[in-house]
N, C-alpha and C positions, 0 to 999 in steps of 0.2 A: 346710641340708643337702639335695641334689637325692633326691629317690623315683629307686630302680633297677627298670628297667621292663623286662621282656624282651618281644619279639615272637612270635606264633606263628601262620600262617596258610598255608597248601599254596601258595598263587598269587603269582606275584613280584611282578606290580602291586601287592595288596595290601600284601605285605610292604614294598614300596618305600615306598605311601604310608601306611601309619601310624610307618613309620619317621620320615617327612619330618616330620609330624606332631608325631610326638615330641620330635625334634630342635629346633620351635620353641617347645617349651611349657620356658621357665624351669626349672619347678620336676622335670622329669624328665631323668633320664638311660638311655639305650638301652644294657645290658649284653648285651644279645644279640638274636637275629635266629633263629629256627626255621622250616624246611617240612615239618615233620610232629610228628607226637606223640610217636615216640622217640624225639628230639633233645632237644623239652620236658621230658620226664621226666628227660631226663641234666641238662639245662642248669637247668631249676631244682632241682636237687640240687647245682651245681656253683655256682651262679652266687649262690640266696639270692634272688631277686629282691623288691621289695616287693610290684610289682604286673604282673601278665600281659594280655596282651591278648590273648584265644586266640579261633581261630575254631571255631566247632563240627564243621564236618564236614569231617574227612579224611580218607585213604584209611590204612588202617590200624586207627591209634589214633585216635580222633576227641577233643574236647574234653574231654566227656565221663567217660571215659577217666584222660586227664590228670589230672584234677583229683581221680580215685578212684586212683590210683597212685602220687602224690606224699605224703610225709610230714608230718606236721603240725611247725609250724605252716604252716598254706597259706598261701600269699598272697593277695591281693586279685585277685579276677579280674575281669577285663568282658570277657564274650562278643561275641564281633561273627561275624554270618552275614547270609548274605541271605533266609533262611525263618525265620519268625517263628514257627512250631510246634512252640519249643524254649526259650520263654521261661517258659514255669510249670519247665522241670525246671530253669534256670538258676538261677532263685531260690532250688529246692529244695536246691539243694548252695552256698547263699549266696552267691551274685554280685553283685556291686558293682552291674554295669548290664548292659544286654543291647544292646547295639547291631544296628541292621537294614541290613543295607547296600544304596544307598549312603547314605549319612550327612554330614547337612551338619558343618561346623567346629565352629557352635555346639552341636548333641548333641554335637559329640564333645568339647567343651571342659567341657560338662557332665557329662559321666559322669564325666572326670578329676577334674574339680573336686569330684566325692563320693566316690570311689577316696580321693582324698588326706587330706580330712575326714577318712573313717575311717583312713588309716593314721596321720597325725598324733597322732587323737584313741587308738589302740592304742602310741605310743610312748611318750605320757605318762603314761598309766596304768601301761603295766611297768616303765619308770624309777621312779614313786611307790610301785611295789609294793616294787622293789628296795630303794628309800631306806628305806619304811616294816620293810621284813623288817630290815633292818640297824640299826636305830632300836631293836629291840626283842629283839635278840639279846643283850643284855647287855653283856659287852665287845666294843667295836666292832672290825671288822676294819682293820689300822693297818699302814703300813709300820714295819718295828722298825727298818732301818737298810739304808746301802748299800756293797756292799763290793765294791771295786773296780769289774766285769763285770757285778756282780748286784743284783738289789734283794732283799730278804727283807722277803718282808710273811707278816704273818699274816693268815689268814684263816679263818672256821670252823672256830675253834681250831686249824689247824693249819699250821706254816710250810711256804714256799715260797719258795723262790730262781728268780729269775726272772732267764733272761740278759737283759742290757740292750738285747740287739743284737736281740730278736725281739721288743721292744715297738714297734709300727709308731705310734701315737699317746696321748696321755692326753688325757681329756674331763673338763672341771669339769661336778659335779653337783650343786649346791649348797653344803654341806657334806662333800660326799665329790668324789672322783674317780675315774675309769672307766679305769682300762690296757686298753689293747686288745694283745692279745697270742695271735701264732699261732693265730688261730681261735677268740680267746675272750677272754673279761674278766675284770679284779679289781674289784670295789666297795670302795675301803676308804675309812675315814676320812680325811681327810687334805686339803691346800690346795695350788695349783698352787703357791703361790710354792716350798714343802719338797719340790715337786718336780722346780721348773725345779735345787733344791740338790743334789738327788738324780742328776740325769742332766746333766751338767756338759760332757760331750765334745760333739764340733762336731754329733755327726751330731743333736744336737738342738736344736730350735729351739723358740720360746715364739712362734708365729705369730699370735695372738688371746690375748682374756682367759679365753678358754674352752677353749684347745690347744695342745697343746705337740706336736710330731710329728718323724717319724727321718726323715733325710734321704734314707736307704735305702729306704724303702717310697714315693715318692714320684712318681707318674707324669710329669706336669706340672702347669705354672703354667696355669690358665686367666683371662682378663680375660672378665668377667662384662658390666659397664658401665667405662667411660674410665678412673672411679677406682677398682673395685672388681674383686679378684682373688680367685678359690678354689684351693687347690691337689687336687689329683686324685689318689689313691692306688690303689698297683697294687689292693685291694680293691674301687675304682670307690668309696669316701667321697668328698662334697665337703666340702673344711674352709674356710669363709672366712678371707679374710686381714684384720687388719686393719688400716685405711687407712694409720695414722702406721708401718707396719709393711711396708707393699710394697717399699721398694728395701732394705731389712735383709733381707729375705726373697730378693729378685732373688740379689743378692749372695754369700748363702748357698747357694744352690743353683746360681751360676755364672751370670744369667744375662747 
């Protein structure tokens, strides 16, 4: 799954070129583009991004700024400026890396490269946290059954009916599975297969051994490498496809 990275720096070069940048590192996706601080403040409120790239000084709102105005949890930031008498306060509000500009590929494929570490290494811990808090709840949160349009799962203790049509994907997580729905998620107990049972209409598909996703919520097909395809969700998710699974996939979605 691609890191969502948004841009933020006053100067179009700049912007152009870390976008370009961006666009050729695999493992990142660009969900947005900023030339000021009050853009970044809306957009990473709107957007969610994983990780930012923000320049320190702008006219306005400066870096700074951003990063005391935004809501936790923050994202991963790496500063990038061309003065370098801003890198003690960068650390002090926990920045990934500080870049000095200009900057060769390699810094810059370095700083991503510990950017990502850490966001990797904070996604597995809160899925473990998740598993572990559910592990130890008692009775587990569990879909009870599906009725027609809706699912009815329980969950900390208490039911919910979930329309079918605003689950945009499920995630296998072990032992459990992840609904992702309208801006949020269920952990419950349960196995992809009782799921693909569960959601039976066309708009869903069992694309990997790890996702099942609505044909509705679905941006495009992207080709990664020759054999290998991700699909792209209006949320900006990458979901891999998998391979004995591409032209079932093509088909389904028309292509």
């Amino acid at each position: 799954m691609k890191i969502k990275c948004l841009i933020v720096d006053d100067e179009l070069a700049a912007r152009e070129g870390l976008k370009a940048l961006c666009e050729e590192h695999e493992d990142l996706s660009v969900v947005g583009v900023c030339k000021n601080g009050i853009e970044a403040i809306d957009e990473i409120q709107a957007l969610r991004p994983d990780l930012v790239l923000l320049d320190v000084q702008m006219p306005g709102v400066d870096g700074f700024e951003v990063v005391a105005s935004i809501p936790k949890p923050i994202p991963k930031i790496i500063f990038i400026t061309a003065h370098d008498q801003f890198a003690i306060k960068a650390f002090e509000v926990n920045a990934v890396d500080y870049l000095l500009k200009p900057f060769s590929d390699e810094r810059f494929e370095q700083a991503i490269h510990r950017a990502l570490e850490q966001i990797r290494l904070n996604k597995t811990q809160n899925t473990q946290e998740l598993l572990s808090s559910a592990r130890k709840a008692g009775t587990p949160d569990t879909l009870r059954a599906s009725e027609g349009n809706r699912l009815v799962l329980k969950v900390d203790g208490s039911i919910h009916l979930i329309d079918k049509a605003m689950i945009s994907h499920v995630e296998a997580f072990d032992y459990y599975v992840k609904i992702h729905v309208s801006g949020r998620f269920f952990l419950i107990r349960e196995t992809m297969k009782n799921m693909e049972r569960s959601l039976t209409d066309d708009r869903f598909k069992r694309i990997h051994k790890s996702f099942i996703v609505n044909r509705l919520f679905v941006k495009t097909m992207h080709r990664i490498q020759p054999t290998e395809y991700e699909l792209i969700l209006n949320s900006t998710e990458h979901l891999k496809v998998s391979r004995s699974k591409i032209n079932e996939v093509k088909d389904w979605l028309g292509k």
